[in-house]
C-alpha positions as CSV (number, residue, x, y, z in Angstrom):
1,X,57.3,-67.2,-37.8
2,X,56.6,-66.7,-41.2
3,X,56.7,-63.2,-42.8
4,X,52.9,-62.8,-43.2
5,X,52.2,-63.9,-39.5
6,X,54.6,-61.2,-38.7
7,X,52.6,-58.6,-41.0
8,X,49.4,-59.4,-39.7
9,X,50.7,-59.1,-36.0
10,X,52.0,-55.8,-37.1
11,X,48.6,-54.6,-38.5
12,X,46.7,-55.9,-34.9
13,X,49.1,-53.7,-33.5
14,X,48.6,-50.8,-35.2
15,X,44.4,-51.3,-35.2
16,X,44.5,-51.4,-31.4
17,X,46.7,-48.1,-31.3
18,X,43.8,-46.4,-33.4
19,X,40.9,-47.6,-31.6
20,X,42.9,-46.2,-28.3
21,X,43.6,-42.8,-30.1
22,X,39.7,-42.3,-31.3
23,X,38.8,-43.3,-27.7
24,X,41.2,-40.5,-26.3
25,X,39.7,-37.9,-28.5
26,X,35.8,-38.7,-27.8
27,X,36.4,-38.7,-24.0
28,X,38.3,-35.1,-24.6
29,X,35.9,-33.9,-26.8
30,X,33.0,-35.0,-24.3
31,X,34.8,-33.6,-21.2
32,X,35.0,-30.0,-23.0
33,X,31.1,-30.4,-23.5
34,X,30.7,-31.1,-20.4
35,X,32.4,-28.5,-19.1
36,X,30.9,-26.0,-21.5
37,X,27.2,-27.1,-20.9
38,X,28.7,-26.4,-16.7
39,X,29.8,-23.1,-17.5
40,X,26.9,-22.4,-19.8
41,X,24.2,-23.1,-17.3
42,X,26.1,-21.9,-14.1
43,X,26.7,-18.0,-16.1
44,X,25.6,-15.1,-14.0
45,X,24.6,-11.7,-15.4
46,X,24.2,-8.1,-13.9
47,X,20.8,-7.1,-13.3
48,X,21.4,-3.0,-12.6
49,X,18.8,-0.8,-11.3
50,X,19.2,2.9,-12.2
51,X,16.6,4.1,-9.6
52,X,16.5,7.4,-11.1
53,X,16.3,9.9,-8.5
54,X,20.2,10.8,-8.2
55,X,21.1,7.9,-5.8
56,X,24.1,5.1,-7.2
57,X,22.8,2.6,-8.8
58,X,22.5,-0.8,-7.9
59,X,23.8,-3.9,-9.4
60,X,22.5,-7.7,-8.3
61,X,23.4,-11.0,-10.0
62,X,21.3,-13.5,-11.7
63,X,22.0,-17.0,-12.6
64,X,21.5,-17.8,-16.5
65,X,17.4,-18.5,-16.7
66,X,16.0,-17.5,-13.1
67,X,14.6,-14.6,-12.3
68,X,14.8,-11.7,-9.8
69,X,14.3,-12.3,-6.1
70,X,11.4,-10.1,-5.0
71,X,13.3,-8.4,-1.8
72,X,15.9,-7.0,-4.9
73,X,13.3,-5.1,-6.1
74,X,12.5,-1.8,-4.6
75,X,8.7,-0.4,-4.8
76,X,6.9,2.3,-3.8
77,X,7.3,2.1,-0.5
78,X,11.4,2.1,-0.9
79,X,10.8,5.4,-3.6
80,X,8.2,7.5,-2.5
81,X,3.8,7.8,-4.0
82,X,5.3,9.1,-7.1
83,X,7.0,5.6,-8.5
84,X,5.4,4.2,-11.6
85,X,7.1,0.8,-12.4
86,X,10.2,-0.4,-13.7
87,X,11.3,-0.4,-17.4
88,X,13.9,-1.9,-19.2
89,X,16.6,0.0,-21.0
90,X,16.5,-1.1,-24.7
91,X,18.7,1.2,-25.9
92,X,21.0,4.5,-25.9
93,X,20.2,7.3,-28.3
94,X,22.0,11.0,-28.0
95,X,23.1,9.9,-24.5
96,X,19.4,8.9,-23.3
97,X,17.9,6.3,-22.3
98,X,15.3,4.3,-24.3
99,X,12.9,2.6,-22.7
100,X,10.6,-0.4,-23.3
101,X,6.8,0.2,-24.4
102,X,5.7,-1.8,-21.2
103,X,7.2,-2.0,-17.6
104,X,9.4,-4.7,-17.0
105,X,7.7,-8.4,-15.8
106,X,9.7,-9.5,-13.3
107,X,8.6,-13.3,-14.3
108,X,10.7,-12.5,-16.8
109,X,14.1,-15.0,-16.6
110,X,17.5,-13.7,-16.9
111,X,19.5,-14.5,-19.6
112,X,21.9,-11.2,-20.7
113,X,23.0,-8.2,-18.7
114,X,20.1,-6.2,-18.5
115,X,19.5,-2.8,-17.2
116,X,15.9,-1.1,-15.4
117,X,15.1,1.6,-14.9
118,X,12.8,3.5,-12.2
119,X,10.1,5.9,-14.0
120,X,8.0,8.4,-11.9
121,X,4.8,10.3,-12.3
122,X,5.6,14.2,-13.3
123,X,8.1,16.1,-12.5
124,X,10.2,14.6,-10.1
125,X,11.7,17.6,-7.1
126,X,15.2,16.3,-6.1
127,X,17.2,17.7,-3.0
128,X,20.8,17.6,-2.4
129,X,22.5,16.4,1.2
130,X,26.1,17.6,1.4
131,X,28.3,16.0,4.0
132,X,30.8,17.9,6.2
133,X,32.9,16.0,7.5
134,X,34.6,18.2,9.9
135,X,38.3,17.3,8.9
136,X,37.5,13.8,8.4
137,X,37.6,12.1,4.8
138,X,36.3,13.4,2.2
139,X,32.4,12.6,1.9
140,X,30.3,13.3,-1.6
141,X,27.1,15.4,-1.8
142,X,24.4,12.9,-3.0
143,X,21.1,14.4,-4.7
144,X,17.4,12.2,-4.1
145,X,14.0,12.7,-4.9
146,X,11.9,14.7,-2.3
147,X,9.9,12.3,-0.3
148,X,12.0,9.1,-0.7
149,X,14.1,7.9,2.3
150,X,17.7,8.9,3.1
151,X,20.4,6.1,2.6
152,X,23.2,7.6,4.2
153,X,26.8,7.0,2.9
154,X,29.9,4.8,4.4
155,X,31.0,6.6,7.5
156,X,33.7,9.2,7.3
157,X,37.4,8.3,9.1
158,X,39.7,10.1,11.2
159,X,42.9,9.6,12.6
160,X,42.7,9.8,16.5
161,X,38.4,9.8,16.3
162,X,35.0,7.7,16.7
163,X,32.5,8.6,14.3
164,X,29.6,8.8,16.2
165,X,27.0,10.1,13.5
166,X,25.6,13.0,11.2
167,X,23.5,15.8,12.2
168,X,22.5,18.9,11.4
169,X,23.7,22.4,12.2
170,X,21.9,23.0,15.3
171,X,23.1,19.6,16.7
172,X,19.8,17.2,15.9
173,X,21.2,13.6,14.8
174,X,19.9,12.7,11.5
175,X,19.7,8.8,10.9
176,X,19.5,6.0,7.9
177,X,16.2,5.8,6.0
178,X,15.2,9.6,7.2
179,X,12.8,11.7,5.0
180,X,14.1,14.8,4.4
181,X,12.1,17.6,2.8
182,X,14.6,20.4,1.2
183,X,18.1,20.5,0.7
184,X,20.4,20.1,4.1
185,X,24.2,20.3,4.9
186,X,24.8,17.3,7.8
187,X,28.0,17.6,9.8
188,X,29.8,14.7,11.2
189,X,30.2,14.2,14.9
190,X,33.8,12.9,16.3
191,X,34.7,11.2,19.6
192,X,37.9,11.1,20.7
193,X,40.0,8.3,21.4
194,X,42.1,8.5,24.7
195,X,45.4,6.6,24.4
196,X,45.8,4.4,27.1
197,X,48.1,5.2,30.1
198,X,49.9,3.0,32.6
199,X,48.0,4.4,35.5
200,X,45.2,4.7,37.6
201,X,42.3,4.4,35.4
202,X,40.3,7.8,36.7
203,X,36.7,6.6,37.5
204,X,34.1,7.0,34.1
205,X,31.3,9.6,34.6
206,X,27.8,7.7,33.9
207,X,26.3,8.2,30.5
208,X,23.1,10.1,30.3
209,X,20.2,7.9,28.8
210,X,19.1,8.2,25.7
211,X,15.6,8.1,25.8
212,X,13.8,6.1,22.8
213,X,11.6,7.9,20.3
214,X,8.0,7.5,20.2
215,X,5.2,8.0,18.2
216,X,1.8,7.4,18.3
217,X,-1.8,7.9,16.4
218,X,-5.3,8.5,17.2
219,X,-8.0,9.4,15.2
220,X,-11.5,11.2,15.6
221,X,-13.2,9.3,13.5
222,X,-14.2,5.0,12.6
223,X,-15.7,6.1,9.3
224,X,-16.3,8.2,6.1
225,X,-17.6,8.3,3.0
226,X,-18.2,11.2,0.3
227,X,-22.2,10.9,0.4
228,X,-22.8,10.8,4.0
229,X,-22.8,13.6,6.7
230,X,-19.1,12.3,7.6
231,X,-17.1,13.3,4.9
232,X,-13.8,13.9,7.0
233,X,-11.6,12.7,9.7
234,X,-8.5,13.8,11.5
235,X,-5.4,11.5,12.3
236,X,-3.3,13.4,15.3
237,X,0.2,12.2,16.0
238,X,1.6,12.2,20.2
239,X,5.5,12.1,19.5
240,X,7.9,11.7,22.5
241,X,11.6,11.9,23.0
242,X,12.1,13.8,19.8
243,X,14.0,16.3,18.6
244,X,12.2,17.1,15.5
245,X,8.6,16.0,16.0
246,X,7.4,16.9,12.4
247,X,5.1,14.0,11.3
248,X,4.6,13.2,7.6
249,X,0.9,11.5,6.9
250,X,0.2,9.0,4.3
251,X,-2.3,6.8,3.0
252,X,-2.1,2.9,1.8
253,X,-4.4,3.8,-0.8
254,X,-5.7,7.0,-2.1
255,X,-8.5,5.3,-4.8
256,X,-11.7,6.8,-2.4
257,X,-10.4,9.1,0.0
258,X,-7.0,12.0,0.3
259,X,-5.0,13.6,3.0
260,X,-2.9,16.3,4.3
261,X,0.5,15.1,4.9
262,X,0.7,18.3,7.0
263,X,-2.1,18.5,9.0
264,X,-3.6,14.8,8.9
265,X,-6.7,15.7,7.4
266,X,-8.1,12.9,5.7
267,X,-11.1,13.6,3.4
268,X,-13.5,11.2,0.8
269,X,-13.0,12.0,-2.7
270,X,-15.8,13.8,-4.4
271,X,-17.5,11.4,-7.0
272,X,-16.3,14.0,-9.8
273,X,-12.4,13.0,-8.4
274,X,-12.7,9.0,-8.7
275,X,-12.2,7.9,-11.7
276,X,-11.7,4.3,-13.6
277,X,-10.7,1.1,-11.6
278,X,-11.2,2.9,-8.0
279,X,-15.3,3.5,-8.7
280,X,-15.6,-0.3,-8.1
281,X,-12.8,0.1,-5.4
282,X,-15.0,3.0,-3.7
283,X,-18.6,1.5,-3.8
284,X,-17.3,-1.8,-2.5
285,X,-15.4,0.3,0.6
286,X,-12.3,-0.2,1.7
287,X,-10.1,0.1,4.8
288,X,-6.6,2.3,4.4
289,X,-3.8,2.4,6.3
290,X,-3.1,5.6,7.8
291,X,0.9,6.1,8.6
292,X,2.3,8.7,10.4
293,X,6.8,9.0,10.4
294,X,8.9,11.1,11.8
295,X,12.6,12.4,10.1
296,X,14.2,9.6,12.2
297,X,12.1,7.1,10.3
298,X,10.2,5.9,13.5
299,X,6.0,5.5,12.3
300,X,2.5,4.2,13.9
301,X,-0.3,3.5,11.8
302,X,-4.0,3.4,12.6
303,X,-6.8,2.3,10.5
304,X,-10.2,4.0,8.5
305,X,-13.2,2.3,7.4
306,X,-14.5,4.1,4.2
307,X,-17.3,3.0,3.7
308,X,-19.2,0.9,1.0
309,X,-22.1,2.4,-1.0
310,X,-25.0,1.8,1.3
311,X,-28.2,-0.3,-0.6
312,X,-31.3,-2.0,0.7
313,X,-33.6,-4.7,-0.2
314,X,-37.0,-5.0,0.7
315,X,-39.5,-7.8,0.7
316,X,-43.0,-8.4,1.8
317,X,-44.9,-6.3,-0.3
318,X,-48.3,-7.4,-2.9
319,X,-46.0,-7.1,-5.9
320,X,-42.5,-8.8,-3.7
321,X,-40.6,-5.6,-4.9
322,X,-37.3,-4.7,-4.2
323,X,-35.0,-2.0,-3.9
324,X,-31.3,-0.9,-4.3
325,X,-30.5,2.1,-2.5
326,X,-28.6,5.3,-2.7
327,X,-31.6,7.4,-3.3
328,X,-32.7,9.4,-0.2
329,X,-36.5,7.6,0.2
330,X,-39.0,4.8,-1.5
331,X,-42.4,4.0,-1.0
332,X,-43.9,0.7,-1.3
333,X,-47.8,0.2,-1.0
334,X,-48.4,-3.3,1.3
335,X,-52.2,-4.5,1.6
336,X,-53.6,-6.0,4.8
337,X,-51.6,-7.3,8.1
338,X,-48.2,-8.0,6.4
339,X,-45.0,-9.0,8.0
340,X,-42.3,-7.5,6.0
341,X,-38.4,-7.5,6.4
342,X,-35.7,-5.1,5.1
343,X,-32.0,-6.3,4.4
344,X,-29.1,-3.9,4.3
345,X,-25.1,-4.7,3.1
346,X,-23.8,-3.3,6.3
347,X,-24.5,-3.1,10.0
348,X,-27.0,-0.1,9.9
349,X,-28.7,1.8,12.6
350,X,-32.5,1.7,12.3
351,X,-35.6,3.3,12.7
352,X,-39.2,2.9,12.4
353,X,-42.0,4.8,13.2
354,X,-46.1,4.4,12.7
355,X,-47.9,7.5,11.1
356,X,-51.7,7.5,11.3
357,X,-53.6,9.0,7.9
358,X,-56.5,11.0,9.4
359,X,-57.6,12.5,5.6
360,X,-59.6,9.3,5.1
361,X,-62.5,8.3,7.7
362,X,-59.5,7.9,10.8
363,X,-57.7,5.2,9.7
364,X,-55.4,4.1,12.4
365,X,-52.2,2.4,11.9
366,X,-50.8,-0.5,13.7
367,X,-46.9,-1.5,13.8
368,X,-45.4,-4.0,15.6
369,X,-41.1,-4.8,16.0
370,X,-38.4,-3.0,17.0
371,X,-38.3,0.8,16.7
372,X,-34.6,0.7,16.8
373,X,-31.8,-1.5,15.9
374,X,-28.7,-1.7,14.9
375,X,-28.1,-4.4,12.5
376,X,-28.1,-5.9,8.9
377,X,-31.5,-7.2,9.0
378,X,-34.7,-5.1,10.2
379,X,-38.3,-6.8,10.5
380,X,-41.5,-5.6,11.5
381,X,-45.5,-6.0,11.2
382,X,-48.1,-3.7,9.5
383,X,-51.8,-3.6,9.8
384,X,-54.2,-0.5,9.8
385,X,-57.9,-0.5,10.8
386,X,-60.5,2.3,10.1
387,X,-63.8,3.2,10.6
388,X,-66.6,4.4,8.3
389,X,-68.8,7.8,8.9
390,X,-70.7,7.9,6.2
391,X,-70.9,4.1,4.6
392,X,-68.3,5.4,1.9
393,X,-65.9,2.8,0.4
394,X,-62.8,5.2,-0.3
395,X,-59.5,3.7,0.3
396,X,-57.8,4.4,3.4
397,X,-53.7,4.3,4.1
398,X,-51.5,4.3,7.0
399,X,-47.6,4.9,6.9
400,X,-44.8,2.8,8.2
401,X,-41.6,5.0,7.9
402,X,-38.4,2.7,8.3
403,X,-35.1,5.2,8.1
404,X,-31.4,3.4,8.0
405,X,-28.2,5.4,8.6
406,X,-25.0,4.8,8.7
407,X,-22.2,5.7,11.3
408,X,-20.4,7.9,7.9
409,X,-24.2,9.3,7.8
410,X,-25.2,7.6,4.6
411,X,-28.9,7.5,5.5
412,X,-31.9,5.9,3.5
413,X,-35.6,6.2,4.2
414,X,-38.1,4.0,2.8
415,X,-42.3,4.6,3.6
416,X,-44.6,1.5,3.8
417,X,-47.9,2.6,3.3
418,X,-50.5,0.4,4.6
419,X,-53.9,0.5,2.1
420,X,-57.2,-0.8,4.1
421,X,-60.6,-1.0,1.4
């Protein structure tokens, strides 16, 4: 082999090693992308929740771009009528907290450690639970805002003893998700635990039954609303098996009507006390929720109709006028035998009656339909008849009254006044 065959063998050599080397590198450079773009996508950050009313806070992960799982997120149900809405900690000024202009959107995806925050209306009243744990370990005091539910600590431990659960001084167990109203020492309740002997097992005295909790609701009334005769009802509580039997009462919405937690009283706003978004909310109606719990936690619920704005609309007149109520009375002049019918938005109770007009030569009035119903729709015929003395042509009228009324004692009258030439 000549020397320049052997050079260019050399060279083939060495071009083959360098394609082998650059082919190396690009797959090592791609498997680190790889890898990266795996890491990248697959981060999770902490999503805490400082819920503001002394309790820990709580921390849930988020993969990189999703967003928060809706049973994460607490509400005002989980922290009591005076929750606002969550905010997002922007930043940290003289050891504060500063918070976003607008409330957190949880549509909002994930992609940094981010931190909310719980804001409430006023002046939030906070109570503090100490835990004695009667030579057991050591338990901390917690503080929460008055109103919200309990979330009791990790049981206590000790040597030789059961936990069995917390209660209060006079012996009455208190329980997870309790609502507590002022500040409470709870004491922890041990069981012992026999060691077991090699002998005759003595026989086991029968447990005493525990009976289970109840509570139920009733209330007085199906209806209210603040311009009818029925401005109030009364929600009453029959609790069994209890130890404390002090019911708190809420509403599912408090746009048209209020209540005593106390007492149960629930009463329609005045029109003075309702206010943007909740007029509509109030002359549309609505049905609530009542909810009555006990310390334990157990509830019942019942609900209230308060009712819509009451309106009416009437046809069958010369000049086909119509009306929209919530005035007290109208009057619509109707010539000759007319059939007329009168529409209301709700399931009304009516009533109509025929008035004769003696001032002009004894006109008598004629009605024929119901004289009572209960319904949406009301129909009727009107005629009047009269008779001259004295060859006069004076007009002559006859009244229909037709009065509606609801079961909250929103009532409406209108007067059909019959004319006869």
């Amino acid at each position: 082999m000549s020397k320049k065959d052997e050079n260019k063998e050399v060279n083939t050599s060495k071009e083959k090693n360098k394609k082998k080397i650059i082919l190396v590198v690009v797959g090592v450079i791609l498997l680190a992308i790889i890898l990266f773009l795996l890491w990248f996508f697959n981060r999770k950050f902490d999503v805490t929740f400082d819920l503001n009313n002394g309790s820990k806070n709580e921390i849930v992960q988020v993969k990189y771009n999703k967003v928060l799982n809706e049973k994460d997120i607490k509400t005002k149900e989980d922290l009591g009528d005076l929750f606002i809405d969550w905010y997002e900690v922007v930043d940290i000024k003289d050891n504060k907290d500063v918070l976003a202009d607008e409330s957190f959107d949880f549509k909002t995806k994930i992609k940094k450690d981010t931190k909310l925050k719980a804001v409430y209306k006023g002046a939030v009243e906070t109570i503090t639970i100490t835990f004695d744990s009667r030579g057991g370990s050591k338990v901390d005091s917690i503080t929460i805002n008055k109103g919200t539910e309990l979330n009791l600590p990790s049981n206590p431990t000790y040597k030789g003893y059961k936990f069995v659960a917390w209660e209060t001084a006079n012996g009455t167990p208190v329980y997870d998700k309790a609502l507590l109203s002022e500040s409470i020492t709870l004491y922890a309740k041990w069981e012992k635990i026999e060691e077991k002997k090699e002998e005759t097992p003595k026989k086991e005295e029968p447990k005493q039954e525990v009976k289970e909790e109840k509570i139920s609701l009733s209330i007085n009334k199906k209806a209210i609303h603040r311009r009818g005769t029925i401005k109030e009802a009364k929600v009453t509580a029959n609790v069994q098996n209890s130890s404390n039997s002090k019911v708190a009462y809420s509403l599912s919405s408090t746009a048209c009507a209020k209540i005593n937690s106390s007492t149960g009283v629930i009463t329609a706003k005045a029109e003075s006390e309702i206010v943007g978004s909740d007029i509509q909310i109030c002359e549309a109606g609505e049905t609530v929720t009542v909810t009555g719990k006990l310390p334990s936690g157990k509830s019942a619920s019942v609900k209230l109709n308060i009712e819509k704005d009451l309106y009416a609309h009437f046809t069958g007149s010369e000049n086909n006028n119509s009306f929209v109520g919530l005035a007290t009375s109208k009057t619509f002049y109707h010539a000759g035998e007319k059939e007329f019918s009168i529409t209301a938005n709700q399931s009304v109770t009516w009533n109509a009656s025929c008035e004769d007009d003696v001032t002009y030569y004894g006109a008598a009035c004629k009605y024929i339909g119901k004289t009572s119903s209960t319904a949406k729709i009301f129909k009727g015929t009107l005629s009047a008849t009269y008779t001259k003395s004295d060859g006069s042509t004076s007009n002559s009228y006859s009244n229909s009254k037709v009065t509606l009324s609801t079961p909250a004692g929103q009532s409406l009258t209108l007067i059909l006044r019959q004319r006869v030439n």
